[in-house]
MIDREN-174656 format. One record per residue (C-alpha): x, y, z; residue in three letters. Coordinates in steps of 0.05 Angstrom, whole numbers, plus 5000, padded with zeros to 4 digits. Layout:
residues N
+------+------+------+-----+
|    u |    v |    w |   r |
+------+------+------+-----+
|    X |    Y |    Z | ALA |
...
+------+------+------+-----+
end
This chain:
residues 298
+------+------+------+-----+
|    u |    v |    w |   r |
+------+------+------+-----+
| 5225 | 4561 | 4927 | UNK |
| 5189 | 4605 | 4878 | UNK |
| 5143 | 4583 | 4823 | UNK |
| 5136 | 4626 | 4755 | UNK |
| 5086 | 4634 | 4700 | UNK |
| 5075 | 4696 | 4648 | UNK |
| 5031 | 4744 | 4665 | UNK |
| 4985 | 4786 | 4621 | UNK |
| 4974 | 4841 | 4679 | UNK |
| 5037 | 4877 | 4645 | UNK |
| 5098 | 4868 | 4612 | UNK |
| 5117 | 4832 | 4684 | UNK |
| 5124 | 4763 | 4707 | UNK |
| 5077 | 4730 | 4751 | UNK |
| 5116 | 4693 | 4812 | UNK |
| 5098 | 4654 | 4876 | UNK |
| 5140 | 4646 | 4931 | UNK |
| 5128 | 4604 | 4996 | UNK |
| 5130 | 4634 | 5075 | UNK |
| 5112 | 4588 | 5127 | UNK |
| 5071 | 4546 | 5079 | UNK |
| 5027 | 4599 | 5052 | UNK |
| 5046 | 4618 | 4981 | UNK |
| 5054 | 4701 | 4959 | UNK |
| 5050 | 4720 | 4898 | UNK |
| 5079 | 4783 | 4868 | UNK |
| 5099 | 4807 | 4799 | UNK |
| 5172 | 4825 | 4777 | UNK |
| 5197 | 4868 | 4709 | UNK |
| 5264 | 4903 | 4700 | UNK |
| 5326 | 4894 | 4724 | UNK |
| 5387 | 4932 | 4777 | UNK |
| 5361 | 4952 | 4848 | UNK |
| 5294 | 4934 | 4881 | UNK |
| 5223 | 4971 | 4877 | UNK |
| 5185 | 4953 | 4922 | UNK |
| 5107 | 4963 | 4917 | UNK |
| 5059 | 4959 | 4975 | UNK |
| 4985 | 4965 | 4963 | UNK |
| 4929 | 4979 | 5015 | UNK |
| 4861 | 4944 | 5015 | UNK |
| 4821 | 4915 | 4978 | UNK |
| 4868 | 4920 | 4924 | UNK |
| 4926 | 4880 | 4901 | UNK |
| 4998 | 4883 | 4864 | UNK |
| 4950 | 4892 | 4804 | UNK |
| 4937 | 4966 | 4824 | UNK |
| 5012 | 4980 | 4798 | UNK |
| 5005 | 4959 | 4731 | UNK |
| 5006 | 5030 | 4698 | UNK |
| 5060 | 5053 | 4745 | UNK |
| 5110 | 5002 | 4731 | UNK |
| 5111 | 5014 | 4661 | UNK |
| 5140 | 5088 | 4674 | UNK |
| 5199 | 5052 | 4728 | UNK |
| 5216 | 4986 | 4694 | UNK |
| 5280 | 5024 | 4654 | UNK |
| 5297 | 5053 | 4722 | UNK |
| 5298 | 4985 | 4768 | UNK |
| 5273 | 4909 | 4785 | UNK |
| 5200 | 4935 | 4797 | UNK |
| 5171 | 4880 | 4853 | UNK |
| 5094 | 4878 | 4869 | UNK |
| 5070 | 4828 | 4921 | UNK |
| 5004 | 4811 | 4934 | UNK |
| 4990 | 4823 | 5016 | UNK |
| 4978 | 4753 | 5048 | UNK |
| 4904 | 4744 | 5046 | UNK |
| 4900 | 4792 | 4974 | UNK |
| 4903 | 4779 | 4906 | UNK |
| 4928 | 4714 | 4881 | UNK |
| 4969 | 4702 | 4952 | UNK |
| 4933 | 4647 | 5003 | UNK |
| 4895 | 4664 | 5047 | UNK |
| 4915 | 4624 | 5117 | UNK |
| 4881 | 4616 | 5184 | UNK |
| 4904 | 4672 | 5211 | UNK |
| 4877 | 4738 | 5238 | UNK |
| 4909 | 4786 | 5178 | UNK |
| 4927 | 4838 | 5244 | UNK |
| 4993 | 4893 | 5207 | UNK |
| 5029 | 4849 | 5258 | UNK |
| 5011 | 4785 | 5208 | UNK |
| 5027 | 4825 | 5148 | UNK |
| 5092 | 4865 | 5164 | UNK |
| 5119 | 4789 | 5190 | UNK |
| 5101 | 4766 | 5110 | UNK |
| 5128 | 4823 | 5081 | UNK |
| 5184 | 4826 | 5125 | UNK |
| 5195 | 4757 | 5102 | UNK |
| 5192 | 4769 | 5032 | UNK |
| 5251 | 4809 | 5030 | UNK |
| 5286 | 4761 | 5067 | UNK |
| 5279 | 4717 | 5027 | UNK |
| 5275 | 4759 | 4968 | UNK |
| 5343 | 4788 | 4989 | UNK |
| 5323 | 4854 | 4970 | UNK |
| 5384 | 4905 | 4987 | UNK |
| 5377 | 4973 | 4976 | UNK |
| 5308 | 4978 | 4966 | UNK |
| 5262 | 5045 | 4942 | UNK |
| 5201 | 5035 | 4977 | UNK |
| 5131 | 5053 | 4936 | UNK |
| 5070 | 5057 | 4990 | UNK |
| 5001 | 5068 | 4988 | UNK |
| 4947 | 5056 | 5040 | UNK |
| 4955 | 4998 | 5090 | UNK |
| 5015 | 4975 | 5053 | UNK |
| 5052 | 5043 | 5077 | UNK |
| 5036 | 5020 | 5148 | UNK |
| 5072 | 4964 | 5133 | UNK |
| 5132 | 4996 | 5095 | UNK |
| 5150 | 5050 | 5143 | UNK |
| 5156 | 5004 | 5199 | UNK |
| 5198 | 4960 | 5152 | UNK |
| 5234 | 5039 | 5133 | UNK |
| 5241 | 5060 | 5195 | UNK |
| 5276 | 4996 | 5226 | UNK |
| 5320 | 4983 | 5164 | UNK |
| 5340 | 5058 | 5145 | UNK |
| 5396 | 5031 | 5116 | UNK |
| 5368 | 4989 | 5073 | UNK |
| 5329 | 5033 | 5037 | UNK |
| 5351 | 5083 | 4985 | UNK |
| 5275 | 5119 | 4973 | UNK |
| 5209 | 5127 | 5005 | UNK |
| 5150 | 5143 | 4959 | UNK |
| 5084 | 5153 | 5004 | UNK |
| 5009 | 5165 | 4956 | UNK |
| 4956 | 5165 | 5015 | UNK |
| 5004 | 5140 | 5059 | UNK |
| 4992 | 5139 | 5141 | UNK |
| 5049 | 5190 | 5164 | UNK |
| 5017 | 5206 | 5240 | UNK |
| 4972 | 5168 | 5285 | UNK |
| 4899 | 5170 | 5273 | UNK |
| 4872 | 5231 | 5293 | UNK |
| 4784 | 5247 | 5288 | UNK |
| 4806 | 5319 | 5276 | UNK |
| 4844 | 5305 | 5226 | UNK |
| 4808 | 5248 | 5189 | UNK |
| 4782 | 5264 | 5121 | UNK |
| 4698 | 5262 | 5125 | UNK |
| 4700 | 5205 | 5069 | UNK |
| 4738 | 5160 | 5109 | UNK |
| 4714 | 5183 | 5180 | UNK |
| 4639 | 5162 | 5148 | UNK |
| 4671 | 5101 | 5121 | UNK |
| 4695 | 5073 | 5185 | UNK |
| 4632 | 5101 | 5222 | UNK |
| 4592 | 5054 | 5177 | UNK |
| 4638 | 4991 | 5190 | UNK |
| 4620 | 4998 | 5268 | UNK |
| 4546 | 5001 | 5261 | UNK |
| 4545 | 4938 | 5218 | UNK |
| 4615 | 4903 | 5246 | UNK |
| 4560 | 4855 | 5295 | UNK |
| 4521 | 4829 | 5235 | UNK |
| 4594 | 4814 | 5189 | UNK |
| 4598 | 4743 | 5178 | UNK |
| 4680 | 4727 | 5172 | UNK |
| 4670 | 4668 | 5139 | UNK |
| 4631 | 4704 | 5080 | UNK |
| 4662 | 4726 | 5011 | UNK |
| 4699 | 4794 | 5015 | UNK |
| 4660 | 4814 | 4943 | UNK |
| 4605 | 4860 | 4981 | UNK |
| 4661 | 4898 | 5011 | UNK |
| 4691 | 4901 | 4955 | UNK |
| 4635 | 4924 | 4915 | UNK |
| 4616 | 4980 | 4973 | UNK |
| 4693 | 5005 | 4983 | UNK |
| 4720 | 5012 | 4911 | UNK |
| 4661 | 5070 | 4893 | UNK |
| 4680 | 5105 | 4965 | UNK |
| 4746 | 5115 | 4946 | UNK |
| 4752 | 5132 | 4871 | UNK |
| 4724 | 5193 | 4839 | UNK |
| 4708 | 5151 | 4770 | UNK |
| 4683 | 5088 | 4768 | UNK |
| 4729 | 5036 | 4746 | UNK |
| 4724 | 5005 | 4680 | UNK |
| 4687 | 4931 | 4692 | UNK |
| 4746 | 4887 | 4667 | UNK |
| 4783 | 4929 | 4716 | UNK |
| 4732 | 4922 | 4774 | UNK |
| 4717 | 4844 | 4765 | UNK |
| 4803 | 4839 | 4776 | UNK |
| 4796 | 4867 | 4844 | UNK |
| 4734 | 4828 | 4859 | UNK |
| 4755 | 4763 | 4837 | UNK |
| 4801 | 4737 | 4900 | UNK |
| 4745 | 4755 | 4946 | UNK |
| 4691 | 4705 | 4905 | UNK |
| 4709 | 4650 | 4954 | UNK |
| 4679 | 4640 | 5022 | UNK |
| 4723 | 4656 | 5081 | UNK |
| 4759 | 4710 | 5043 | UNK |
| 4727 | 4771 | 5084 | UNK |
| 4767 | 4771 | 5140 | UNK |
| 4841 | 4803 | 5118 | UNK |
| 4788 | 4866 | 5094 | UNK |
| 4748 | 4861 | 5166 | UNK |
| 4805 | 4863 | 5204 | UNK |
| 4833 | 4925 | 5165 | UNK |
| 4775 | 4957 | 5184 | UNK |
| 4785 | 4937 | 5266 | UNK |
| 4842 | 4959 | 5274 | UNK |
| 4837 | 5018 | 5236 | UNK |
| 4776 | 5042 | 5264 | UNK |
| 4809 | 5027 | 5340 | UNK |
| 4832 | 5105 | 5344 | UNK |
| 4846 | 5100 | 5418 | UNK |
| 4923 | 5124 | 5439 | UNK |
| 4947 | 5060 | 5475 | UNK |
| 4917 | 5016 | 5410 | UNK |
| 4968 | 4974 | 5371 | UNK |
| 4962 | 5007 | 5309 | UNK |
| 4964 | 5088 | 5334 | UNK |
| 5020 | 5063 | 5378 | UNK |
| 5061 | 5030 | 5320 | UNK |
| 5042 | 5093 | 5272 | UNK |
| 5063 | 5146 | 5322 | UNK |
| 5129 | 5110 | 5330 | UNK |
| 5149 | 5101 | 5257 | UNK |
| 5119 | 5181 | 5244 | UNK |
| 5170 | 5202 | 5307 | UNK |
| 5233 | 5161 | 5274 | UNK |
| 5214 | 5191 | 5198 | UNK |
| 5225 | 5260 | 5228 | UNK |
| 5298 | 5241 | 5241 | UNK |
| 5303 | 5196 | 5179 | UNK |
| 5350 | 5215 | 5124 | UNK |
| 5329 | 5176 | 5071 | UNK |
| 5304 | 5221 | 5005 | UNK |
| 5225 | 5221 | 5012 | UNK |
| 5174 | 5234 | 4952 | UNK |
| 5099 | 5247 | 4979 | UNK |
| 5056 | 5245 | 4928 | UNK |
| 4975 | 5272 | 4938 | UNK |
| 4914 | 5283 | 4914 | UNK |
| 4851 | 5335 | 4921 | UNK |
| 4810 | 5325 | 4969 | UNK |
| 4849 | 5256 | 4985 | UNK |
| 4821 | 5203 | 5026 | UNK |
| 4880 | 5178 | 5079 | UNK |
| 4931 | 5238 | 5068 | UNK |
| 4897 | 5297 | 5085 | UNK |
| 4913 | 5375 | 5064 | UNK |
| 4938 | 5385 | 5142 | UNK |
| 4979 | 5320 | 5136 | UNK |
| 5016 | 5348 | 5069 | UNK |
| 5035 | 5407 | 5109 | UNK |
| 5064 | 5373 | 5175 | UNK |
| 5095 | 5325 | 5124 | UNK |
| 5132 | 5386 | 5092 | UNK |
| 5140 | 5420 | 5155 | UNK |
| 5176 | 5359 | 5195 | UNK |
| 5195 | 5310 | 5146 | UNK |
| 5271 | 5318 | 5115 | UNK |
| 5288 | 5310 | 5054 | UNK |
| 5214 | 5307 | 5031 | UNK |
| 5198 | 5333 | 4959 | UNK |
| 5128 | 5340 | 4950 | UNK |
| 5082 | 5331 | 4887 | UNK |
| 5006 | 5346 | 4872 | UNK |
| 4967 | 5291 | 4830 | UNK |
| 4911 | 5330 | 4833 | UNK |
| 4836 | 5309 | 4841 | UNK |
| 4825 | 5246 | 4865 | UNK |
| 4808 | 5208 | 4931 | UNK |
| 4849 | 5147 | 4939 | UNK |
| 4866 | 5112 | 4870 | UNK |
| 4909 | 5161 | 4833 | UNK |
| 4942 | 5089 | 4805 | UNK |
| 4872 | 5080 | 4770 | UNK |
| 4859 | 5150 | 4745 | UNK |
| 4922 | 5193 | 4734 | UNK |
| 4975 | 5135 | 4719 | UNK |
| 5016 | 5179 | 4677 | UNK |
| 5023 | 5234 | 4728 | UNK |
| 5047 | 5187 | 4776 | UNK |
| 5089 | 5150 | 4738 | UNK |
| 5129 | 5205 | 4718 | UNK |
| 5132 | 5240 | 4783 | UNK |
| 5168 | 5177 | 4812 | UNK |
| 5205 | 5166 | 4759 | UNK |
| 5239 | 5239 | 4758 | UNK |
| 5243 | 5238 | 4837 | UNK |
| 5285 | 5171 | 4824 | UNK |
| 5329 | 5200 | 4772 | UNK |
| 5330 | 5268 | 4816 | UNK |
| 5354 | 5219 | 4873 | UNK |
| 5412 | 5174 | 4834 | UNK |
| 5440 | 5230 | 4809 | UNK |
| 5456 | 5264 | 4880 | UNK |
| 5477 | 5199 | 4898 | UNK |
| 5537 | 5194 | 4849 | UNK |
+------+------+------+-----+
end
């Protein structure tokens, strides 16, 4: 069952729905065929705000809240991308989401493309903004987030995961935006990480991300999804920024050398929160990919 109450984020509606006793929130506006937004961390359905506006007339735009972000709970549990695609997976069980256009960014496009790539045929669209499209690579990480991940390792013994998540929120949100966020804005993203116990989903992004061996879990489930989108027919909008912070130049151009039906669109400076800083741009960009994409479908 699903609870509801208005929301001032955006012209959306603020909903909760229950998997395995934990309750997920997520926003909803428009009607027709799903949207789905993932985010990545530490940020939350809130990060789409400006975007929907530009894709409400095209679709029923749906933003959850990872388990662990945002206004979701935040269980027991150990927030590995096996917890979270299980929740999301979940969500559009329950959601009964057919015929979905995927919108990804960050760890949330971890999470969709293994969703993509194991339910092709649910899925009309795949729109990737610093998206992981090939297995963690030192050669081809970007310096910002190779000194990011660096720094997690030398202080990972001293974390305490029973601590608020606001110091990592307060140290990540300047390392991966080129402007600093407005402080109404900036106070949204700290707030669900006030509490105690709220720093481990953000700590355990880090692990795994920073575990670049071959045989880990996470290169292992990347390098399978980025094999299967080389085959996948699906219609594909990547969408970047300069320098970037995930998606790197050399990622862009094996993404346009081996992904079909990719289009590909620069957003242009920025490292990882285009959402925050060029809104418009992106909004658009989607939203004429989308119309690009109905139309070829009638």
């Amino acid at each position: 069952m699903s609870t509801t109450k208005h929301s001032e984020i955006n012209r959306a509606t603020s909903k909760f729905i229950e998997i395995d006793g934990s309750k997920m929130h997520y926003t909803e506006a428009g009607q027709g065929d799903p949207i789905l937004f993932l985010h990545g961390v530490p940020t939350s359905s809130y990060l789409w705000r400006n975007i929907v506006t530009y894709l409400v007339p095209l679709g029923r735009c749906i933003a959850p809240d990872l388990i662990g972000f945002g206004l979701s709970d935040k269980p027991d549990i150990h927030y590995s991308i096996t917890d979270h695609i299980y929740y999301i997976e979940s969500f559009i069980k329950l959601m009964k989401l057919k015929k979905i256009i995927l919108v990804m960014h960050g760890w949330g496009s971890v999470i969709g493309l293994h969703y993509a790539t194991h339910n092709e045929s649910n899925c009309r669209g795949l729109v990737l903004y610093e998206a992981f499209l090939r297995a963690l690579d030192n050669q081809d990480m970007s310096l910002p987030l190779g000194e990011q991940l660096s720094e997690f390792a030398e202080q990972e013994s001293e974390i305490d995961l029973m601590g608020s998540g606001i110091s990592f929120v307060d140290k990540i949100m300047p390392q991966i935006i080129m402007q600093p966020l407005a402080t109404e804005t900036m106070n949204y993203y700290r707030q669900p990480f006030i509490q105690t116990g709220t720093a481990k989903p953000i700590v355990q992004y880090f692990r795994e991300l920073s575990d670049q061996d071959n045989t880990s879990k996470i290169n292992k489930l990347i390098s399978s999804y980025s094999k299967k989108l080389t085959h996948s027919q699906v219609p594909k909008l990547l969408l970047y920024s300069l320098p970037g912070f995930i998606t790197t130049v050399a990622t862009v151009m094996w993404a346009k050398e081996h992904l079909p039906h990719i289009e590909v669109v620069e957003l242009g400076e920025e490292l990882h929160l285009a959402q925050e800083t060029s809104p418009q741009l992106m909004g658009e960009a989607i939203s004429v990919w989308m119309q690009g994409i109905e139309k070829g479908m009638q």
